[in-house]
C-alpha positions as CSV (number, residue, x, y, z in Angstrom):
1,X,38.0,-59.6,-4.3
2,X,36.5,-61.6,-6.6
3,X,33.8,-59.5,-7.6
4,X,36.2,-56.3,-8.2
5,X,38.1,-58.3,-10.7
6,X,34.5,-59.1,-12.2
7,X,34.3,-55.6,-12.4
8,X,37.7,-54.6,-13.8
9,X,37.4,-57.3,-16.8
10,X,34.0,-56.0,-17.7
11,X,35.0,-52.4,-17.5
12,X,38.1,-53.7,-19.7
13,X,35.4,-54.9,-22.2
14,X,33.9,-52.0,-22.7
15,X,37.0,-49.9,-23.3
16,X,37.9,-52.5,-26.0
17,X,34.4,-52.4,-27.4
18,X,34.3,-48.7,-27.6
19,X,37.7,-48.4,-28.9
20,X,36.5,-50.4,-31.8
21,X,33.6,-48.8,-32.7
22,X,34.9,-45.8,-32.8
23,X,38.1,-47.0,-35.2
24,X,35.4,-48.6,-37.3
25,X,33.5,-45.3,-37.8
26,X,36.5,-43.5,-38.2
27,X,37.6,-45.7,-40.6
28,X,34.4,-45.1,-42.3
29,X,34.7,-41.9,-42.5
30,X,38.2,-42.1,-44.0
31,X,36.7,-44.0,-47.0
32,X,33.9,-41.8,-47.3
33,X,36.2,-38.9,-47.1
34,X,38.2,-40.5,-49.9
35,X,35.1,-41.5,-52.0
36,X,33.9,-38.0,-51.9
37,X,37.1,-36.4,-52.7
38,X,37.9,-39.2,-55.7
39,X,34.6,-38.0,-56.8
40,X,35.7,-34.4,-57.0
41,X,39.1,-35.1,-58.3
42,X,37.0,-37.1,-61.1
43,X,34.9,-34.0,-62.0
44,X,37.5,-31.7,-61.6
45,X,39.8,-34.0,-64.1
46,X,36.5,-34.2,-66.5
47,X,36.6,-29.8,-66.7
48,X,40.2,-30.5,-68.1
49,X,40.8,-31.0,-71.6
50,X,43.5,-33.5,-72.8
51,X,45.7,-30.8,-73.8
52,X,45.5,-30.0,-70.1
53,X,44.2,-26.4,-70.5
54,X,40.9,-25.7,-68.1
55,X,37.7,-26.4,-70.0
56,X,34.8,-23.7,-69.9
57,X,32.6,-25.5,-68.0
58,X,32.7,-24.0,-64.1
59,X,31.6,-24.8,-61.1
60,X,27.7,-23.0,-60.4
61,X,28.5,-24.0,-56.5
62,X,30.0,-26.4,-53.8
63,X,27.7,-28.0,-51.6
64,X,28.3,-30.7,-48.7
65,X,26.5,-33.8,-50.1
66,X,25.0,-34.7,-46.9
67,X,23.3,-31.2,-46.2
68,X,22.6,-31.0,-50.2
69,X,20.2,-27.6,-50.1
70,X,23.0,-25.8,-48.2
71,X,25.4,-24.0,-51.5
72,X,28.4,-22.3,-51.2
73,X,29.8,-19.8,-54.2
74,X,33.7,-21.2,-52.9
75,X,35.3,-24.0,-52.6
76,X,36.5,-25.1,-48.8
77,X,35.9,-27.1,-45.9
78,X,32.0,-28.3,-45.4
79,X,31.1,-26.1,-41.8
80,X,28.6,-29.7,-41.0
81,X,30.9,-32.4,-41.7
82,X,34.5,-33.1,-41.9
83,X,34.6,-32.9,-45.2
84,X,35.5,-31.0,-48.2
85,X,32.5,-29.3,-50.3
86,X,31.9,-31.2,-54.0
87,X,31.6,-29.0,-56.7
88,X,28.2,-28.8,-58.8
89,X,28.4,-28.1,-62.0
90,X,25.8,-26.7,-64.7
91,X,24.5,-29.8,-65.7
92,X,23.2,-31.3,-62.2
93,X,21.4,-28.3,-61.9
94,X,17.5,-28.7,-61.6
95,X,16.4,-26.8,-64.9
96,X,13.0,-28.9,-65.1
97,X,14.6,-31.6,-67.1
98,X,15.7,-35.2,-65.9
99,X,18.6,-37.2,-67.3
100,X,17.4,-41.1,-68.1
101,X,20.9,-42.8,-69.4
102,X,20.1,-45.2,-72.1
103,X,20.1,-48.5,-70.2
104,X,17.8,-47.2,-67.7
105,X,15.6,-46.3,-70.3
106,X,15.5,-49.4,-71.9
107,X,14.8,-51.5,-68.6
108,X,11.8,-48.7,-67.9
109,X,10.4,-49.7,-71.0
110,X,10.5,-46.3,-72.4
111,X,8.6,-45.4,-75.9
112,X,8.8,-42.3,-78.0
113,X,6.9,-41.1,-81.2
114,X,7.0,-38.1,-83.3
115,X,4.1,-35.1,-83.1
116,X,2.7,-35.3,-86.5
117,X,0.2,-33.2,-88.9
118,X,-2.8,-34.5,-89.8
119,X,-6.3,-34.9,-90.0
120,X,-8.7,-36.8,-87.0
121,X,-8.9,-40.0,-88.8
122,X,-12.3,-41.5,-88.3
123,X,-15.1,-39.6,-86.8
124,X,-17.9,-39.8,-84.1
125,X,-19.9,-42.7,-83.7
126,X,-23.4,-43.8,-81.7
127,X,-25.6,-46.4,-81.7
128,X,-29.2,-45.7,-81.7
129,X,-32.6,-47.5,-82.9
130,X,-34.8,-47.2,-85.8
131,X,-38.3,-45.5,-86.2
132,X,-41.0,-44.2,-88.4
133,X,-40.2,-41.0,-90.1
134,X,-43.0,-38.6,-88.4
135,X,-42.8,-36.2,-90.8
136,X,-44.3,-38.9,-93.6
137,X,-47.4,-39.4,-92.0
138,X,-51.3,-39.6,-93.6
139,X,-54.7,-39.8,-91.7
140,X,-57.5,-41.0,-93.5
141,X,-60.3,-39.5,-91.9
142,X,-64.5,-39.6,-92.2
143,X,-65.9,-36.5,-93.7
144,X,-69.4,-37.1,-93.0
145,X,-71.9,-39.0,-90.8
146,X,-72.1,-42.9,-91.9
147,X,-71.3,-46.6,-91.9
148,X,-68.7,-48.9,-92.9
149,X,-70.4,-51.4,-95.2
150,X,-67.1,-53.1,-96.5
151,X,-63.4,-53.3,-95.0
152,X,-60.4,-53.6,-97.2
153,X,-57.1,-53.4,-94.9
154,X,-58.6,-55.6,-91.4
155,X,-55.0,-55.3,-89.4
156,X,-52.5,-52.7,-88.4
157,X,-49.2,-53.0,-90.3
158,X,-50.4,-54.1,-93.2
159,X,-48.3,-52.7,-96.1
160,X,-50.6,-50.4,-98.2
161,X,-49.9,-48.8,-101.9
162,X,-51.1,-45.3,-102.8
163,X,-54.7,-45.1,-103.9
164,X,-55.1,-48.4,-102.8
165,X,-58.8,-49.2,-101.6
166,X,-58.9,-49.1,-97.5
167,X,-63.1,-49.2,-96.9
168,X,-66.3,-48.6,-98.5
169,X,-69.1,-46.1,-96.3
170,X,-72.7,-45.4,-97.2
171,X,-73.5,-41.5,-96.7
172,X,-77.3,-40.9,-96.0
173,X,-76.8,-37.3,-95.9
174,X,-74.8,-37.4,-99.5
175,X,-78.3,-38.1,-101.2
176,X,-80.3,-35.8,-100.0
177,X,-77.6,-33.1,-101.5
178,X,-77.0,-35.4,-104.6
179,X,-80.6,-34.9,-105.5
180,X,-81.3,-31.7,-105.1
181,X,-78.0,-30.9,-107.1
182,X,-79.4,-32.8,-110.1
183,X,-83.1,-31.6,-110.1
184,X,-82.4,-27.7,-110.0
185,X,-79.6,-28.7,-112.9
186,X,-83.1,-30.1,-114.9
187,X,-85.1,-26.9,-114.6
188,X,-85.3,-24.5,-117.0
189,X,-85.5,-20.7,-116.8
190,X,-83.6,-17.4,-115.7
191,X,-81.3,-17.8,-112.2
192,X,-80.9,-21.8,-112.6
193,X,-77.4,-21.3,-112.9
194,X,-77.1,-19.5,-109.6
195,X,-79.3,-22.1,-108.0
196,X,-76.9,-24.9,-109.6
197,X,-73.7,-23.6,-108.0
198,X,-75.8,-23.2,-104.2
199,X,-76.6,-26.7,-105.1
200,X,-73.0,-27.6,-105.8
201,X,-71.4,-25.8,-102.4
202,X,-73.8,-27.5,-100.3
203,X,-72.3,-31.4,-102.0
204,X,-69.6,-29.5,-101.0
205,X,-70.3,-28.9,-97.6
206,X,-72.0,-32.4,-97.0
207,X,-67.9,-33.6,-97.2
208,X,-67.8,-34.5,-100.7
209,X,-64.7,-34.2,-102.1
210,X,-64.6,-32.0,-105.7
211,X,-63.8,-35.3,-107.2
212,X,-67.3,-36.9,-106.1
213,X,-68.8,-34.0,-107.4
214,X,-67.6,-33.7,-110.6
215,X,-68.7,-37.9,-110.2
216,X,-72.3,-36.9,-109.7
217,X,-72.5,-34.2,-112.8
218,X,-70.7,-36.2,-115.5
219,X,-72.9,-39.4,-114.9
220,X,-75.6,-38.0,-114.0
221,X,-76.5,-40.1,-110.9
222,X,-76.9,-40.5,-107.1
223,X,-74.0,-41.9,-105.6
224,X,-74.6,-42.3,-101.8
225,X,-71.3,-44.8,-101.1
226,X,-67.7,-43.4,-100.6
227,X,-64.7,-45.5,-101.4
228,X,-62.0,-44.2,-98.8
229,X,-57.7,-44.9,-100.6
230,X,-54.6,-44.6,-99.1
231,X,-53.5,-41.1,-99.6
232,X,-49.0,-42.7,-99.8
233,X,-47.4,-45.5,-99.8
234,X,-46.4,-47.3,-96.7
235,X,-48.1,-49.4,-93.7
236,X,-51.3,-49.0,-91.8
237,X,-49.8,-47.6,-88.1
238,X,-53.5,-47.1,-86.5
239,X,-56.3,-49.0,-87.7
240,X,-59.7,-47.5,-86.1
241,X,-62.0,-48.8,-88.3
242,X,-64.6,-52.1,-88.2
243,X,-67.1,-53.4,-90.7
244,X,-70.5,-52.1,-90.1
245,X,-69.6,-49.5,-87.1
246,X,-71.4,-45.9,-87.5
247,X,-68.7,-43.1,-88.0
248,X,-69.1,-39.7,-87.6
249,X,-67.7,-36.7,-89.3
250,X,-64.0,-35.9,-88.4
251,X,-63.2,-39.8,-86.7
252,X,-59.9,-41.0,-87.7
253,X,-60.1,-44.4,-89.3
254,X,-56.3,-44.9,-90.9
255,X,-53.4,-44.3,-90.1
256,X,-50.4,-44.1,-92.2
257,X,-46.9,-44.3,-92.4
258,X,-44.1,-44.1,-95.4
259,X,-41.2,-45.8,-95.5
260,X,-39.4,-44.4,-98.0
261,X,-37.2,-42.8,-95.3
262,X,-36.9,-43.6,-91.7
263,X,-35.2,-42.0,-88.3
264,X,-32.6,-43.1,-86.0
265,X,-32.6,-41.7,-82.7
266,X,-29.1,-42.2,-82.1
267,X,-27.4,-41.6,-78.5
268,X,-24.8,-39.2,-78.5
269,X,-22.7,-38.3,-75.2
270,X,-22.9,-34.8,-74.3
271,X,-19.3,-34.2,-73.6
272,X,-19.2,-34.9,-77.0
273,X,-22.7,-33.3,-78.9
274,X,-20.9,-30.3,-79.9
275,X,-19.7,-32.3,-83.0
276,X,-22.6,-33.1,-84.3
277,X,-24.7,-30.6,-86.9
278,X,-27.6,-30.8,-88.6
279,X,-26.8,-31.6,-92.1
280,X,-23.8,-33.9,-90.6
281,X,-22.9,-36.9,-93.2
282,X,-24.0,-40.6,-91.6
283,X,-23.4,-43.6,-92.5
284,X,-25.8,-46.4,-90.6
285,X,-25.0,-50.2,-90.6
286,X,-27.9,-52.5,-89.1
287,X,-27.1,-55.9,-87.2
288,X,-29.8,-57.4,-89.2
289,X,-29.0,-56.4,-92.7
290,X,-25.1,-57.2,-92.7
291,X,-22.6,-56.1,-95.5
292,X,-25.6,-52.9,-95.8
293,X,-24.6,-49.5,-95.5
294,X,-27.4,-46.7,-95.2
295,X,-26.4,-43.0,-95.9
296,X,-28.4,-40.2,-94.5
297,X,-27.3,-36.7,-92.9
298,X,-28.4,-35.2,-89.0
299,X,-31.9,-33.8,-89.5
300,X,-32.2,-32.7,-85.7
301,X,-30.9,-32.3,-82.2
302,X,-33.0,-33.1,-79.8
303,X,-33.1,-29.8,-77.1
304,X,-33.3,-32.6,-74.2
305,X,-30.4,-34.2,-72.2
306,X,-31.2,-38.3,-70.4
307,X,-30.8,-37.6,-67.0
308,X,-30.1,-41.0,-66.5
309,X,-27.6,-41.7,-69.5
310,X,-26.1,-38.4,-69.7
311,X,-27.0,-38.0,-73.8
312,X,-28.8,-36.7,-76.3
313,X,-30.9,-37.9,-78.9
314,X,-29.9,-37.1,-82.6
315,X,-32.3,-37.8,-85.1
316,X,-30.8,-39.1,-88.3
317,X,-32.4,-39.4,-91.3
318,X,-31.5,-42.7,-93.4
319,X,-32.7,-43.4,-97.2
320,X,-34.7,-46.7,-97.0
321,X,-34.6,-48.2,-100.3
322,X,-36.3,-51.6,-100.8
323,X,-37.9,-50.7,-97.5
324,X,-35.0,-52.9,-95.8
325,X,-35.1,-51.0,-92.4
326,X,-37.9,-51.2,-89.6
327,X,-38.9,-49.8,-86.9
328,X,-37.1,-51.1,-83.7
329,X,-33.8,-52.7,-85.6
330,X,-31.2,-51.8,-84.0
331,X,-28.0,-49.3,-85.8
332,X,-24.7,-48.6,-85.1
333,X,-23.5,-44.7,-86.5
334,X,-20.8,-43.5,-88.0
335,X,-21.0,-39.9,-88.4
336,X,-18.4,-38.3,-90.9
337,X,-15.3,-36.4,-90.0
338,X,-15.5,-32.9,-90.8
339,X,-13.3,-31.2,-93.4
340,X,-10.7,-29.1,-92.1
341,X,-6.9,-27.7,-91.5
342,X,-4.3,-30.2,-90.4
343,X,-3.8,-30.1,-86.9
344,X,-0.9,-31.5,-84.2
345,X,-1.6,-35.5,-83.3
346,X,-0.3,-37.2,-80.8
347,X,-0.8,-41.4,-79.1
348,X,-3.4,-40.6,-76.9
349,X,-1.3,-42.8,-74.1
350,X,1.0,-40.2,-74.2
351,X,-1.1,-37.7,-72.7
352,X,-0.9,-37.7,-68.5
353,X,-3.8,-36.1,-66.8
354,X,-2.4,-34.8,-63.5
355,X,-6.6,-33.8,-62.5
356,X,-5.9,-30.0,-63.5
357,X,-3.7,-30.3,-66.4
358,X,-2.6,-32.4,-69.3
359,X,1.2,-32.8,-69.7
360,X,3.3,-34.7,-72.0
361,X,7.2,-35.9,-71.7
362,X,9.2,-34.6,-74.4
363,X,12.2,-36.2,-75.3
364,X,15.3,-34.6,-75.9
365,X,18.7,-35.0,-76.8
366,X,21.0,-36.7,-74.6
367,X,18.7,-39.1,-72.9
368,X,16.9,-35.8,-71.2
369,X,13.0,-35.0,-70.8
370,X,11.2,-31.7,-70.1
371,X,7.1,-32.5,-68.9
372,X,5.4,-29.5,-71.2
373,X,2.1,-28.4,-70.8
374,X,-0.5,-29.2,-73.6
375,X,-3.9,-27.7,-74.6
376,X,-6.2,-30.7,-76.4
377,X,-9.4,-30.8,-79.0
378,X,-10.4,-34.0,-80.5
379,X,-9.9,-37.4,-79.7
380,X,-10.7,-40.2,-82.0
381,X,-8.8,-43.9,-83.0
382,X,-6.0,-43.5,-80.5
383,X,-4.9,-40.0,-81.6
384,X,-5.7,-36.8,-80.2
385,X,-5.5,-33.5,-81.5
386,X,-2.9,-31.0,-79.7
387,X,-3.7,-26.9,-80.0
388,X,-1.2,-25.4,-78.3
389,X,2.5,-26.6,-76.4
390,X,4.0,-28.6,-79.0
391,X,5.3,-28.4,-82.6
392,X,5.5,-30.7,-85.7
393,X,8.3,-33.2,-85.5
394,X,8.7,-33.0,-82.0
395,X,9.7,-36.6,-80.2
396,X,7.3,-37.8,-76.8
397,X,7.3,-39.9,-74.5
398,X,4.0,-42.7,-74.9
399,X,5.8,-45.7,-72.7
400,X,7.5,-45.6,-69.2
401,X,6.3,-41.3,-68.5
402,X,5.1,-42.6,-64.6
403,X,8.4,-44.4,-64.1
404,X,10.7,-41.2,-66.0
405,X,8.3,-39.0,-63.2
406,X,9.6,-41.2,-60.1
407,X,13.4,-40.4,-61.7
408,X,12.9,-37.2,-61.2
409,X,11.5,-37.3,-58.0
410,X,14.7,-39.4,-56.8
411,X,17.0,-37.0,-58.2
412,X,15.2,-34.3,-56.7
413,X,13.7,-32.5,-60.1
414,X,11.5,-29.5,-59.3
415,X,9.8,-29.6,-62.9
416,X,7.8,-32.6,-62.1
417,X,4.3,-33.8,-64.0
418,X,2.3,-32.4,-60.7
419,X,3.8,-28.9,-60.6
420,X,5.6,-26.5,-62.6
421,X,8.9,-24.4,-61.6
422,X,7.9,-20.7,-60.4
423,X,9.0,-17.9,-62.4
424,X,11.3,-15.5,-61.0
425,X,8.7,-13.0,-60.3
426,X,6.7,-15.8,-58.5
427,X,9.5,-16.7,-56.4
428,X,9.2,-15.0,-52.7
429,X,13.2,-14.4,-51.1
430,X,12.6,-15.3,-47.5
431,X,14.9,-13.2,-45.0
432,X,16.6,-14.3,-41.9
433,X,17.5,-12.8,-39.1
434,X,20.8,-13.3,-36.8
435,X,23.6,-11.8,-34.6
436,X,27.2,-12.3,-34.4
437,X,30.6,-11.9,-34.3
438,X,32.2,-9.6,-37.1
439,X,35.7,-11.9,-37.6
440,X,36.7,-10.3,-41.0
441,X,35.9,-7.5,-43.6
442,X,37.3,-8.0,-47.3
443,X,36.1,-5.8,-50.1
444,X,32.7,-8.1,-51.3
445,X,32.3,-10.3,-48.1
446,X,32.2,-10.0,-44.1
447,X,33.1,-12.9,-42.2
448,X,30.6,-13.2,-38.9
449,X,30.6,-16.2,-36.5
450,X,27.2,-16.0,-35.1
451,X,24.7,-17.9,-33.3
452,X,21.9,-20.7,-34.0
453,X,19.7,-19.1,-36.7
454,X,16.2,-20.9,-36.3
455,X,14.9,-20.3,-39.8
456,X,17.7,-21.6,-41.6
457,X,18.0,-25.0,-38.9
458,X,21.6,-23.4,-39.2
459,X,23.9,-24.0,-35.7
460,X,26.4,-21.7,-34.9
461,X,29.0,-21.4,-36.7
462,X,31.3,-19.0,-38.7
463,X,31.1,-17.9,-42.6
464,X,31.2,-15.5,-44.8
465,X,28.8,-13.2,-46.8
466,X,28.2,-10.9,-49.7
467,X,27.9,-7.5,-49.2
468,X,25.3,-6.0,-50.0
469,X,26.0,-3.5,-53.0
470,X,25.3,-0.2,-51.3
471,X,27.3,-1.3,-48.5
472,X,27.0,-1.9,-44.9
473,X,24.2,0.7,-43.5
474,X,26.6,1.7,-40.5
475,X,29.7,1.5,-39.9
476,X,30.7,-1.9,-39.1
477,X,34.1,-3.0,-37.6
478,X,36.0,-6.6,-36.8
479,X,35.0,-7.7,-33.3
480,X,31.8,-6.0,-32.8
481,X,28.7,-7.7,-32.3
482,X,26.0,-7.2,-35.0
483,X,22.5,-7.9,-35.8
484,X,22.0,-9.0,-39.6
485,X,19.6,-10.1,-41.8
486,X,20.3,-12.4,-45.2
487,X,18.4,-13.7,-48.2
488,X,19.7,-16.5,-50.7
489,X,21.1,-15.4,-53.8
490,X,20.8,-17.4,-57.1
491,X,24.1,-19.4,-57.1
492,X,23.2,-20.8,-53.5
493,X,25.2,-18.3,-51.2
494,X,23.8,-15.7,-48.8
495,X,23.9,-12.5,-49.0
496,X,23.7,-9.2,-46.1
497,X,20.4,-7.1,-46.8
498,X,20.9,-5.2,-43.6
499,X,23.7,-4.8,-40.5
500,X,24.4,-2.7,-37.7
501,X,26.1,-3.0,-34.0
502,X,24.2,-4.3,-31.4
503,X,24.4,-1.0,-28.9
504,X,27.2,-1.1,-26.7
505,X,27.7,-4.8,-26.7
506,X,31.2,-4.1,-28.9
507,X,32.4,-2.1,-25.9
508,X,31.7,-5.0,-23.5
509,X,28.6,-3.0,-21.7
510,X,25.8,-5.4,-20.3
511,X,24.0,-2.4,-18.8
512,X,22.2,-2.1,-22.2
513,X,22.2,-5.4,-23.7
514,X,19.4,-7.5,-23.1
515,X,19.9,-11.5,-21.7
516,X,20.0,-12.8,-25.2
517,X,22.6,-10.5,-26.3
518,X,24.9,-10.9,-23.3
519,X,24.4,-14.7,-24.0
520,X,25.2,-14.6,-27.7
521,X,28.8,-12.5,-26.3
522,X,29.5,-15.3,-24.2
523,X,29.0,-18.0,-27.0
524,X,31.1,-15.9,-29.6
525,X,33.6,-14.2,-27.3
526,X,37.1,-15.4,-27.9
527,X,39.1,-18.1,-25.6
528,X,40.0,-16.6,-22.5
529,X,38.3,-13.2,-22.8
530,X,35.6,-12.8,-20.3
531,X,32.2,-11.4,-21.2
């Protein structure tokens, strides 16, 4: 006894408990119901003027909020939910553009600034190091057989001056030649002068220069020493010379380099090398010369990228007055912007690299922004050059673009920075297929109730849908069962490509009809009527 009355009050528990929850969700649903339908009242009352005449704005479709990528072209009652459908007008529709109203734009920290004309302001620079000028180089060399009796320059690097002594050498075989010149010059009779001028090609030939020569006729004498100069200005590079050492003809004793100009071997990227010519404007600054600047254009590109650094060498050519510059300071490069048309700038923060495009947010009017694809050039001091997408005088977006991009996602924009909207042509119209019940036929639409339609995730249920324009492709009548296909239109409805009877289901035959078929009469069949 006891334990039946246990069971009673705990069955009454239940009952109460369930009774409860239900008249909570109910009453749930009774303020959702009224939220929803405030909210259409709301738009509905917006579409009316104060003069209380209908505005032009209309409806583009209903939808039920809950299933939102269902549309309907009519007003009614939502088929999913008890509910009625909420109107949609044009400006919720997705058109690529998202809606930011002011306050959320100020608490996403949202920046604009205008697309301007102009010039790149500043242009490439490098860094690179200093070095000899290769192309102002002089070898001192020794002409004939001999020794160094006296050295003048006794370490490399020594700064030299042109026709500056650099050694002494004694020349045994210039004697021998010397002396021969001068005693057939003495003789006397017919054919001396042709044996004067063999005597004068083989001086020649023993390495003396025509200078020496002319030496040895004017004074008259032997002179069997040869003071070697420096041929420019600059500083002894290669020294191969020693006091008393035996040189032979053709060994290179000095070497020597100007310094009136000097290279740079500056690094340039290679992503950016293209900028750079020959005959390119530079201006050099050194660490160790501060408050200097050196001017000098691009003699070269070197043909040779740095594996390791990805660059390539430029050799600039710098004026060296005072001889201020060595070899081995370091410089840092500025090479000049090249003259030119105006072109679009933009912030560079402005521009969003989605990894196969580069997109920027344009700001328009009424707190709205369309992502636009851009084409870029150069980039230099925070501004970049814009070829093709925008226009002078257009506003963007250079704060807040990642945090306007998660907006849209919320609100569901298809237009987002990682994709575009599809054209029309692009777009493919799916078909699906059912079967169903034929409930009504008006002039434009056919009301079916038919079954689950898999593609669609659509349960049974009855609506209605357009005609096609040509018509049905047989004839169709109320209560017969017919197989259909439909593809979305524009405005969100659905409309009939193709419809015909099933065979012999209409007349209630099952001798024809397959299992499907004599299920999906059962479903649809009308209370009380047996299939």
């Amino acid at each position: 006894m006891k334990n039946t009355q246990v069971f009673s009050a705990a069955v009454a528990v239940a009952v109460v408990v369930a009774v409860g929850g239900y008249g909570v969700y109910r009453l749930g649903m009774r303020q959702g119901m009224s939220a929803l339908q405030m909210a259409a009242s709301t738009s509905s009352g917006s579409a009316t003027g104060t003069t209380g005449k209908q505005s032009s704005k209309q409806p583009l479709y209903w939808h039920d909020p809950m299933v939102p990528g269902q549309k309907f072209d009519k007003p009614g009652k939502s088929p999913f939910m008890d509910m009625p459908l909420v109107p949609v007008y044009g400006s919720d529709t997705d058109d690529g553009q998202v809606s930011v109203s002011p306050r959320v734009q100020q608490n996403l920290g949202v920046r604009t600034a205008l697309v301007t004309s102009g010039k790149i302001s500043g242009g490439l620079s490098a860094v690179g190091s200093v070095a000899y000028n290769e192309r102002d180089v002089a070898l001192v060399q020794a002409r004939s057989n001999g020794f160094i009796e006296r050295l003048y320059v006794r370490a490399p690097l020594d700064p030299v001056r042109k026709g500056q002594p650099l050694a002494e050498l004694y020349v045994p075989d210039w004697i021998a030649a010397q002396e021969e010149f001068l005693a057939v010059r003495a003789m006397q009779g017919p054919g001396v002068a042709t044996l004067v001028d063999g005597a004068r090609q083989r001086m020649r030939l023993a390495g003396m220069t025509e200078e020496q020569v002319r030496l040895v006729a004017s004074s008259g004498n032997v002179h069997s020493r040869l003071t070697l100069t420096a041929p420019r200005s600059g500083v002894i590079t290669e020294l191969g010379a020693r006091e008393g050492m035996t040189v032979t003809a053709g060994t290179q004793l000095f070497r020597v380099n100007g310094l009136d100009t000097v290279w740079v071997n500056a690094e340039v990227p290679e992503s950016v090398a293209a900028k750079v010519h020959p005959g390119d404007v530079v201006q050099a600054q050194a660490s160790a010369l501060p408050g200097r600047v050196f001017k000098g254009t691009v003699a070269a590109l070197v043909p040779e990228v740095n594996a390791s650094t990805r660059t390539l060498k430029a050799r600039i050519e710098l004026t060296n007055p005072d001889r201020q510059l060595m070899p081995g300071m370091f410089a840092t490069l500025t090479f000049a912007a090249a003259g030119g048309a105006d072109v679009l700038l933009v912030p560079s923060e402005a521009i969003i690299q989605t990894g196969t495009r580069s997109v920027v947010l344009l700001a328009q009017d009424g707190g709205k922004f369309m992502p636009v694809d851009v084409e870029l050039g150069s980039e230099s001091n925070g501004q970049t050059e814009v070829r093709t997408g925008l226009v002078s005088g257009q506003r963007i977006v250079v704060s807040g673009q990642f945090l306007i991009d998660s907006e849209a996602s919320l609100k569901g924009t298809a237009n987002r920075m990682g994709g575009t909207l599809p054209s029309k042509a692009e777009k493919s119209v799916p078909v699906h297929h059912g079967q169903g019940k034929v409930e009504r036929i008006d002039k434009d639409e056919i009301t079916i109730s038919h079954g689950p339609i898999p593609t669609l995730k659509w349960r049974a249920m009855t609506m209605q849908f357009a005609m096609p324009p040509e018509g049905p492709q047989s004839e169709v009548e109320v209560g017969q069962i017919v197989a259909f296909d439909i593809k979305p239109r524009e405005d969100g409805s659905f409309e009939i490509t193709t419809i015909s009877p099933v065979a012999n289901m209409a007349a209630g035959s099952a001798k024809t009809a397959s299992p499907a078929q004599r299920e999906l009469k059962t479903r649809v069949a009308p209370a009380g009527e047996q299939p």
